[in-house]
C-alpha positions, 0 to 999 in steps of 0.5 A, a space after each residue: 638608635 640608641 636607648 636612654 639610660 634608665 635611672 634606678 632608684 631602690 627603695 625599701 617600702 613603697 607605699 601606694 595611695 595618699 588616704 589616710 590608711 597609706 599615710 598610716 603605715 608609713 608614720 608606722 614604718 618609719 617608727 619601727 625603722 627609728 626603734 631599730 635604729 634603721 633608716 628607711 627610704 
């Protein structure tokens, strides 16, 4: 039996749990990407 594929996705942060401190870091993540003059996924 052949196995399936996996898809791979690559990301530069993962940031895990959806409370206020996850939220927190990544709006400040984000900022730092747009002042480098990066983009950020």
């Amino acid at each position: 039996m052949a196995r399936d594929p996996r898809e791979v996705m690559e990301y530069d942060v993962l940031v895990v749990g959806a409370g206020p401190s996850g939220l927190s870091a990544a709006i400040r993540l984000k900022q730092l990407a747009n002042e480098a003059g990066q983009e950020l996924s």
